[in-house]
RODO-2510 file (C-alpha; in nm, 4 decimals, decimal comma):
residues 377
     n   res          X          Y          Z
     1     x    -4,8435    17,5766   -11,3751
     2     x    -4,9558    17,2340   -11,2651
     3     x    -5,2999    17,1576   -11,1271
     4     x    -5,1144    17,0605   -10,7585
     5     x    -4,9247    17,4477   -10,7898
     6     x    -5,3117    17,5616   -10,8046
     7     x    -5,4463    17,3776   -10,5959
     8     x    -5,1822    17,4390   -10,3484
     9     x    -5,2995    17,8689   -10,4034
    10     x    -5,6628    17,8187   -10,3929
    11     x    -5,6219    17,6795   -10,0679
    12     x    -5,4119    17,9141    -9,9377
    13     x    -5,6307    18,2174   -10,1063
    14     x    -5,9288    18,0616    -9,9507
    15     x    -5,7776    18,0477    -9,6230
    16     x    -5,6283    18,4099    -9,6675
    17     x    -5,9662    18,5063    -9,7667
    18     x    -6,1863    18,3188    -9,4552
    19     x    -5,9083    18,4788    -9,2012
    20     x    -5,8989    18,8432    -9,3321
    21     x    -6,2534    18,9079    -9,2534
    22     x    -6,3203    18,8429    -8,9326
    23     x    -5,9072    18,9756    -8,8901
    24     x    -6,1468    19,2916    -9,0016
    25     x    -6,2865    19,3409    -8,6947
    26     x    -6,0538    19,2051    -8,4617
    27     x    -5,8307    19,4899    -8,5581
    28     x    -6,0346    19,7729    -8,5257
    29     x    -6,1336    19,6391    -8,1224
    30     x    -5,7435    19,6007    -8,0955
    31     x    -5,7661    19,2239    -8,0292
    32     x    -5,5827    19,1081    -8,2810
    33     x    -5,3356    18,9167    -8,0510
    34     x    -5,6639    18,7246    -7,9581
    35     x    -5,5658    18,5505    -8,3159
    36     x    -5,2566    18,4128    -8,2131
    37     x    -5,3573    18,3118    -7,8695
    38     x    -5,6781    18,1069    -8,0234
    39     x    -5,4275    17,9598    -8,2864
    40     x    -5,2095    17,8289    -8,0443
    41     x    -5,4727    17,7065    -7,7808
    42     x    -5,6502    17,4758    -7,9995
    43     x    -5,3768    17,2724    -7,9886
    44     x    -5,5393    17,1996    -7,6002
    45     x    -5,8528    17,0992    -7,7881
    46     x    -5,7519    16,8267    -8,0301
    47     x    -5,5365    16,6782    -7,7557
    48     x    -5,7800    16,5929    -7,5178
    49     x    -6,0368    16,5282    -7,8116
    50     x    -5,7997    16,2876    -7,9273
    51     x    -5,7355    16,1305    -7,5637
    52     x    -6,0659    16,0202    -7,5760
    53     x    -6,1026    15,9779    -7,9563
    54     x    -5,7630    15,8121    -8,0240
    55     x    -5,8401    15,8831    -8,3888
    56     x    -5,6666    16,1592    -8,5704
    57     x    -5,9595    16,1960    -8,8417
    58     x    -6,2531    16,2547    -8,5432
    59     x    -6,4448    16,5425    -8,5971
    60     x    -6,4087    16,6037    -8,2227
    61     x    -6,1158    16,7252    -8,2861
    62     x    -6,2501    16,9843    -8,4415
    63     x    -6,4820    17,0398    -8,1807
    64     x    -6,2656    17,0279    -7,9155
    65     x    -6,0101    17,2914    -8,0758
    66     x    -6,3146    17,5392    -8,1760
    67     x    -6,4652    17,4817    -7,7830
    68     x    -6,1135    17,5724    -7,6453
    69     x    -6,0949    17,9132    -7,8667
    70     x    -6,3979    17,9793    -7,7593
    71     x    -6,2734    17,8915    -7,3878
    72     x    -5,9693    18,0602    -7,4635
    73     x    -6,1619    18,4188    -7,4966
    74     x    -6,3935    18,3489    -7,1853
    75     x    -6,0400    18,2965    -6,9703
    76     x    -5,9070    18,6771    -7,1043
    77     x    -6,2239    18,8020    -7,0396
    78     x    -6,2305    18,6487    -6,6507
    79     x    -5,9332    18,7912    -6,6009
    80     x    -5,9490    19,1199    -6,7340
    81     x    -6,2932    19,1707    -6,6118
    82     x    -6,0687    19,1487    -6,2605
    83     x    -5,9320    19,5003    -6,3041
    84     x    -5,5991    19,3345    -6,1965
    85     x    -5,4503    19,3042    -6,5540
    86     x    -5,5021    19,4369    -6,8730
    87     x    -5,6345    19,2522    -7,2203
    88     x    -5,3182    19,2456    -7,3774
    89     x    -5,1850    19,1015    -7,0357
    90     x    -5,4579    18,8537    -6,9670
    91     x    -5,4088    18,7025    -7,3230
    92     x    -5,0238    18,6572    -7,2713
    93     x    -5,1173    18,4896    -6,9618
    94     x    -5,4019    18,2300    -7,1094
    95     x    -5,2373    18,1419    -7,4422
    96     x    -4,8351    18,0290    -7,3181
    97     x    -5,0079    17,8163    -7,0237
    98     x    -5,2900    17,6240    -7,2593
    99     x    -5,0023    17,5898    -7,5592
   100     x    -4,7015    17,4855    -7,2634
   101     x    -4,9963    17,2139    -7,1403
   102     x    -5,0723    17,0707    -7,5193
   103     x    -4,6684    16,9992    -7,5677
   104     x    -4,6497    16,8512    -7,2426
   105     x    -4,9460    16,6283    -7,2851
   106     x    -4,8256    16,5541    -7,6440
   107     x    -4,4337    16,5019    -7,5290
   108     x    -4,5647    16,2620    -7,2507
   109     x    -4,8792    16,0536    -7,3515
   110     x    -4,8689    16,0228    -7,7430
   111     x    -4,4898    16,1025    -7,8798
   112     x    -4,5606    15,7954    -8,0984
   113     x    -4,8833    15,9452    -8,2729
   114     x    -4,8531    16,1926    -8,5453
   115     x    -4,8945    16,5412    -8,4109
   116     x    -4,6240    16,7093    -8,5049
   117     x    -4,5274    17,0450    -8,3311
   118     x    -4,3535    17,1459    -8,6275
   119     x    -4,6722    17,0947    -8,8674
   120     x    -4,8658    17,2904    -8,5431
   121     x    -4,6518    17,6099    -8,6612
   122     x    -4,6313    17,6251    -9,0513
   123     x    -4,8800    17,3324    -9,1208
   124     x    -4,8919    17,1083    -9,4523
   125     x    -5,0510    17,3295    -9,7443
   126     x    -4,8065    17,1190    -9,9804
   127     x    -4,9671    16,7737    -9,8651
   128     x    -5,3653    16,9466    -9,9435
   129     x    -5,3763    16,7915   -10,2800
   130     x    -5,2951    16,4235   -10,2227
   131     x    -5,5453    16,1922   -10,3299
   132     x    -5,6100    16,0599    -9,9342
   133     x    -5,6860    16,4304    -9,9001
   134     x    -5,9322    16,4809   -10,1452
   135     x    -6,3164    16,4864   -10,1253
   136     x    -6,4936    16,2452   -10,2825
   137     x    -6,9103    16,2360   -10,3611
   138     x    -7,0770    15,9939   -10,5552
   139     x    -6,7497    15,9139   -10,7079
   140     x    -6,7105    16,2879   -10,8362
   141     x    -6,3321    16,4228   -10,6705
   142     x    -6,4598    16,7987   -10,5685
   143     x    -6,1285    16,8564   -10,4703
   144     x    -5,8840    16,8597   -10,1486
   145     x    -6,1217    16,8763    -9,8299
   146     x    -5,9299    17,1955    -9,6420
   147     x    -5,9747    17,4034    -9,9829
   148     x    -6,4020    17,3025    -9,9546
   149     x    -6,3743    17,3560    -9,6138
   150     x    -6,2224    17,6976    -9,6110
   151     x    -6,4239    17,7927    -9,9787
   152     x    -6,7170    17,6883    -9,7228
   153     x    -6,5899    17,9060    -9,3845
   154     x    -6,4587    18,2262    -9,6336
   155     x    -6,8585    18,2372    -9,7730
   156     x    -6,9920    18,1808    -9,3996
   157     x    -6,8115    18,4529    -9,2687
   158     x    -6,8425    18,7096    -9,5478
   159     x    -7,2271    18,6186    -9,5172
   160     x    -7,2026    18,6501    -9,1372
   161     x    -6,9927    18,9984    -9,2345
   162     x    -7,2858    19,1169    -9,4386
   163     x    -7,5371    19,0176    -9,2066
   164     x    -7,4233    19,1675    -8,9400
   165     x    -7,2369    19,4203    -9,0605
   166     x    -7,4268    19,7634    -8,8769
   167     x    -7,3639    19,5747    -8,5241
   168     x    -7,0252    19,4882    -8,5940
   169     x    -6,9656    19,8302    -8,7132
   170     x    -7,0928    20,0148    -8,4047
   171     x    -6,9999    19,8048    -8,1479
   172     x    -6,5974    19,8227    -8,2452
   173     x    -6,6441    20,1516    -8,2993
   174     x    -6,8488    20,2884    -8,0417
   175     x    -6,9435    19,9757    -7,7833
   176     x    -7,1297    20,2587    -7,5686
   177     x    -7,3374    20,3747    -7,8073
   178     x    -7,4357    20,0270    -7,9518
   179     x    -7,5126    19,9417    -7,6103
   180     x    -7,7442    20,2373    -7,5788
   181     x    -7,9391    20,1542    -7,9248
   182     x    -7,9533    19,7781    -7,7730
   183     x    -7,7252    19,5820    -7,9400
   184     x    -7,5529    19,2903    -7,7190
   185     x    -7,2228    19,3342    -7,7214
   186     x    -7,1481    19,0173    -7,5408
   187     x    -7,3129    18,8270    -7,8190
   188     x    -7,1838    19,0448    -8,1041
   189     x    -6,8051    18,9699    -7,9401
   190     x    -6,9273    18,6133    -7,8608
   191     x    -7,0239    18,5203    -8,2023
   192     x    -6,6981    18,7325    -8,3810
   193     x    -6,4465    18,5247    -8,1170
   194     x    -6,6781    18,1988    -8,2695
   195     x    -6,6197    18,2744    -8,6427
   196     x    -6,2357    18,3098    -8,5614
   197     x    -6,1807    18,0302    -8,3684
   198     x    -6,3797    17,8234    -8,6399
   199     x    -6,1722    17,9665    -8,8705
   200     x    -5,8317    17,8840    -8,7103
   201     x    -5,9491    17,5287    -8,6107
   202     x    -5,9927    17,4602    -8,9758
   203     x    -5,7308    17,6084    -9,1080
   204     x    -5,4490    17,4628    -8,8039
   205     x    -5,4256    17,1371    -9,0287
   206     x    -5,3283    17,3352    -9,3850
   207     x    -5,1407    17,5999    -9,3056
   208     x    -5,0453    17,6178    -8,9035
   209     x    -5,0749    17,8736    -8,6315
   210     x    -4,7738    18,1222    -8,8023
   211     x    -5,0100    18,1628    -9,1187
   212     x    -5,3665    18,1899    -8,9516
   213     x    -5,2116    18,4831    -8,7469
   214     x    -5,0307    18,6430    -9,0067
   215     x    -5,3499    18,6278    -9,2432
   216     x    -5,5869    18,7373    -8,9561
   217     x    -5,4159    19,0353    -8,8887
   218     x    -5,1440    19,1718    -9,1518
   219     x    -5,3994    19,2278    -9,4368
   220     x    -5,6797    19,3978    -9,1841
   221     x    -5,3955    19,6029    -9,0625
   222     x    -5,2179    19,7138    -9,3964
   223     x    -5,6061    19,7399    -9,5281
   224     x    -5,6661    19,9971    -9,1928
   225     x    -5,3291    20,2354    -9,3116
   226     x    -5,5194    20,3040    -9,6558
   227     x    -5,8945    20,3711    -9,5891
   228     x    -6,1064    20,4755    -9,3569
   229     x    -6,4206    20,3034    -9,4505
   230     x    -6,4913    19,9808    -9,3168
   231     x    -6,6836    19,8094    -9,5962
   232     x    -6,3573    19,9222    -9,8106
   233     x    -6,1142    19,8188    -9,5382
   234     x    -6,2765    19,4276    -9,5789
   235     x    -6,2282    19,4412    -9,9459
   236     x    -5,9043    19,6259    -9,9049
   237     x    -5,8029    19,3375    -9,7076
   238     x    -5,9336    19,0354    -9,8877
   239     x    -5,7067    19,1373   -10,1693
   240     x    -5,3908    19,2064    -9,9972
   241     x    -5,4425    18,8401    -9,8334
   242     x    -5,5090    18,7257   -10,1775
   243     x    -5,2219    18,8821   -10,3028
   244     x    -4,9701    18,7589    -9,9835
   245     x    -5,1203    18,4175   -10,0495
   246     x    -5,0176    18,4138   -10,3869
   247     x    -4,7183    18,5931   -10,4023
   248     x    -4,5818    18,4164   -10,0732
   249     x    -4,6185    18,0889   -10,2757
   250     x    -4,4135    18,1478   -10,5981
   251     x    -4,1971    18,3221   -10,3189
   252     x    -4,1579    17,9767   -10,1768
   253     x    -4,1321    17,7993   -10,5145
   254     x    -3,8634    18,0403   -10,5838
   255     x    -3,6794    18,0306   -10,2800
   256     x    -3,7570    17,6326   -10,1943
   257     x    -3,8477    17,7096    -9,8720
   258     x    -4,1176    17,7285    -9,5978
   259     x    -4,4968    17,7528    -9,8279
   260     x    -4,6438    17,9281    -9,5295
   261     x    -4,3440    18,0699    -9,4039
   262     x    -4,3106    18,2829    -9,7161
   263     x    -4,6768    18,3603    -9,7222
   264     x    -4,6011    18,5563    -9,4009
   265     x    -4,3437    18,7309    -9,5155
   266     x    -4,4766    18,8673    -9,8241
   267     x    -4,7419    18,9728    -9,5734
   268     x    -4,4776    19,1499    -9,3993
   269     x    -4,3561    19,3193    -9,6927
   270     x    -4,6919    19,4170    -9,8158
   271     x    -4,7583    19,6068    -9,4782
   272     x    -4,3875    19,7524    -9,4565
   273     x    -4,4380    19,8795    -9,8403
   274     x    -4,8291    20,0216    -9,7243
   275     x    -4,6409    20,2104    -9,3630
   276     x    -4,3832    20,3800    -9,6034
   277     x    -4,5935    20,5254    -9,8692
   278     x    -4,9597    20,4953    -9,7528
   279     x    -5,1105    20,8120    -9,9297
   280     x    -5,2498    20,9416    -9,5442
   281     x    -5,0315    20,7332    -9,2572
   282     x    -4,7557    20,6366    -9,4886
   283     x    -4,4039    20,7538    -9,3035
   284     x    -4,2706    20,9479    -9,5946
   285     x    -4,6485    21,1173    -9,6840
   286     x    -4,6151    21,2682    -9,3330
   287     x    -4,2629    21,2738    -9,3314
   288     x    -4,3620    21,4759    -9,6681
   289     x    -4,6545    21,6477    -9,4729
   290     x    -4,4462    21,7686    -9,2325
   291     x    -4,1574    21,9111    -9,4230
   292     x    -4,4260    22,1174    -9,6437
   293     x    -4,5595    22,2287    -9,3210
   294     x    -4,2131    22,3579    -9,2234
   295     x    -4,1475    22,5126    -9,4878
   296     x    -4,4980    22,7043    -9,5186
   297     x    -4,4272    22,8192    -9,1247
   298     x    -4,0883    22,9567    -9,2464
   299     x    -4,2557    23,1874    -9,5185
   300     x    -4,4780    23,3092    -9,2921
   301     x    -4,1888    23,4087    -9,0548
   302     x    -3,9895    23,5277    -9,3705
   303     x    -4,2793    23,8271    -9,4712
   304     x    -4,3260    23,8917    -9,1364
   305     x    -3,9911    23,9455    -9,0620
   306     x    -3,9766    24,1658    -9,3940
   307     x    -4,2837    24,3631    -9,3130
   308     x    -4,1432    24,4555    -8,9967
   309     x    -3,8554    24,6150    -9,1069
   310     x    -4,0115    24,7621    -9,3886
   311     x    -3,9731    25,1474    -9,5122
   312     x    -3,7261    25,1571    -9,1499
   313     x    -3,3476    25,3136    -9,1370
   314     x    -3,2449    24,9097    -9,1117
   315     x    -3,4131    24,7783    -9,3688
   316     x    -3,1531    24,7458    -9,6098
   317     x    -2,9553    24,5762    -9,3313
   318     x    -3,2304    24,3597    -9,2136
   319     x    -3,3925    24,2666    -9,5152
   320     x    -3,0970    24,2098    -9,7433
   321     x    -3,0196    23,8576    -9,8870
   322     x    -2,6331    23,8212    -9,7409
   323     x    -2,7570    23,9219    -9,3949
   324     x    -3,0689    23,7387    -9,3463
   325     x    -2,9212    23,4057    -9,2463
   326     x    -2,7718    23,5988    -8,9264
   327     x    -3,1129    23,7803    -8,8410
   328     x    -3,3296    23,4861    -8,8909
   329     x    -3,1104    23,2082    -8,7522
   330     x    -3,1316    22,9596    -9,0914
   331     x    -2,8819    22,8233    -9,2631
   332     x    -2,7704    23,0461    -9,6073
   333     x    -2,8877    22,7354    -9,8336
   334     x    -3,1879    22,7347    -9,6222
   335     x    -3,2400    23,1125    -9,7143
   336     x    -3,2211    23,0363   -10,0510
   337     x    -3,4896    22,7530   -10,0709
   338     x    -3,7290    22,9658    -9,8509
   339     x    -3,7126    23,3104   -10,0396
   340     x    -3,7451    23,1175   -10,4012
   341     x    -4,0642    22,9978   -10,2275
   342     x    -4,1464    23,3395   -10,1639
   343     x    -4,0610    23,4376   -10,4663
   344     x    -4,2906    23,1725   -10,6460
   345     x    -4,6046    23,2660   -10,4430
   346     x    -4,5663    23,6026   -10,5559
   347     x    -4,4937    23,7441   -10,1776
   348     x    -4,1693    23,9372   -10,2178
   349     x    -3,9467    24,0498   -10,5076
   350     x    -3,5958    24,0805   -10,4862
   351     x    -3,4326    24,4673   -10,6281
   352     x    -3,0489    24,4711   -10,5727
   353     x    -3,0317    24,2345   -10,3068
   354     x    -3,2759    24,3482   -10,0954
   355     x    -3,6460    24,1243   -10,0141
   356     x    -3,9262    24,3981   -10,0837
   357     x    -4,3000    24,2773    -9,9978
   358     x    -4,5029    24,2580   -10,2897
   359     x    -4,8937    24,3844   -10,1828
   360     x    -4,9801    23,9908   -10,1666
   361     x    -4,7186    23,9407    -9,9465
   362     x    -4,7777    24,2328    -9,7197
   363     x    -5,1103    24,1315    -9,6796
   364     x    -5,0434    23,7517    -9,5996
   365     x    -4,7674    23,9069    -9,3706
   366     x    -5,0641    24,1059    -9,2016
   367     x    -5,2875    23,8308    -9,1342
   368     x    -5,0760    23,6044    -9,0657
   369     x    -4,9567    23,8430    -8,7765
   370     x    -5,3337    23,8873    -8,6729
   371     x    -5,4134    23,5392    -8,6831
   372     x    -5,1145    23,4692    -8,4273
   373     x    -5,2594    23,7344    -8,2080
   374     x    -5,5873    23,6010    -8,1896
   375     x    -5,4332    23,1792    -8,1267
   376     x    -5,2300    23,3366    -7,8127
   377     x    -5,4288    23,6030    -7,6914
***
């Protein structure tokens, strides 16, 4: 591996690392879209920074993005706070109109400059370790500038994760109840919507709007499917982004294709892997959960069905193996499966064809009857 191939990863683990945190919490209040709208709207930002700049390496760019993220939330929260739409609404009313205005400023006043709509959507990770974008200091290279920047911004907002962690806690949890021990939610929101839009602005250049969203919220949600603790969930989902940032890059060295586009994906594939076999909200653990519980139901019915027609002048008719599928309503293989379950669990024995209790089973049949008794009456 070549020292551009690692450079190229440590700035996209960096940047999967500075995005999954605050992609954390933004998650849990269910505003993740918030991440795409604030990496498109920045676009706005550098724009007009540059109209008055008309120099591509201003740091009021930067400012300008990170003011219209900021100005980006405070326009969902207007609206919403209007009662006429909802969040989800107001955001897919802010972000299309602030992104439409950027291209049409861009298409009109500066098609001649370099701000490429294309590098606005999967940015230029690849171009991070050329020697124009390296940081220099005292004649010492440190390294490309995005990968200290976003080494710089990952530290900041674990620090500001740490820090903060109880408020941030309570108030996505349980905004009431923070409110009631004092906490400012306003501020708490105001200062989370600042760390992501920070975050986005500086990573817009390296790896585009696609990757900041996909980083900022596929890892927190894949993270969400497999624990339940928080301080878990952030680790949880610093590692998956690590692991999407890596993977999606030999994915792209493999493919020769989109860098960031493939760092997505794996992201993609990460989460679809996570909703199939998560060991609690995995598909096929409940689809697994609830065939168990099926089954378990149909024993129940089984003894009770058997205990009902016990030591009676139709119990050999009732209870007998070739006639139970017409009594019961279940398929013959189904039968089969359900009284060698029986059968396991010690519940019934079967003597010449016919299903006789065992005591266990007449007992679980028993209680299982009272217990149903009690639920509906």
């Amino acid at each position: 591996m070549s020292q551009i191939q690692l450079e190229i990863q440590l700035v996209a683990i960096a940047t999967a690392i500075a995005c999954a945190i605050p992609g954390v919490f933004l998650v849990l209040r269910r505003m993740a879209f918030i991440s795409d709208a604030i990496s498109h709207t920045v676009l706005l930002g550098i724009v007009i920074a540059y109209f008055f700049t008309q120099n591509l390496a201003s740091p009021w760019l930067v400012g300008g993005a990170a003011l219209t993220g900021i100005g980006t939330v405070f326009l969902v929260q207007i609206l919403q706070k209007t009662n006429l739409v909802r969040e989800d609404a107001a955001i897919g009313l802010v972000f299309p109109c602030l992104f439409s205005i950027a291209v049409i400023l861009i298409s009109v006043f500066f098609r001649n400059v370099h701000l490429d709509l294309d590098a606005v959507l999967v940015g230029k990770i690849a171009l991070a370790p050329l020697p124009a974008r390296r940081l220099d200091v005292f004649g010492y290279t440190l390294g490309p500038k995005i990968l200290v920047w976003m080494i710089g911004l990952a530290l900041a907002n674990a620090l500001l994760a740490y820090l903060f962690f109880k408020e941030l806690q309570i108030s996505s949890f349980d905004p009431a109840f923070g409110r009631a021990l004092g906490f400012a939610p306003f501020w708490i929101q105001l200062g989370l919507v600042s760390s992501v839009s920070t975050t986005a602005v500086a990573a817009f250049d390296a790896v585009g709007s696609i990757l900041v969203v996909a980083f900022m919220t596929v890892p927190p949600a894949t993270a969400y499917l497999l624990t339940d603790r928080l301080w878990k969930m952030i680790f949880l989902a610093v590692g998956i982004a690590t692991l999407c940032a890596v993977g999606g890059y030999w994915l792209a060295h493999w493919l020769d294709a989109s860098i960031s586009g493939c760092m997505a994906t794996a992201s993609g594939f990460f989460f679809g892997l996570t909703i199939l076999f998560a060991p609690k909200k995995g598909w096929i653990t409940s689809w697994r959960k609830s065939r168990s519980s099926r089954k378990k139901v149909q024993v129940t019915l089984l003894v009770i069905h058997l205990v009902q027609h016990e030591n009676t002048d139709r119990e050999r008719e009732e209870n007998h193996m070739d006639s139970l599928h017409k009594h019961l309503k279940w398929p013959e293989q189904e039968i089969i499966d359900i009284t060698s379950r029986s059968i396991s669990r010690g519940f019934v024995n079967l003597e010449s064809g016919i299903l006789k209790l065992t005591s266990k089973g007449r007992k679980y049949a028993m209680d299982s009857a009272q217990l149903g008794e009690k639920i509906l009456g």
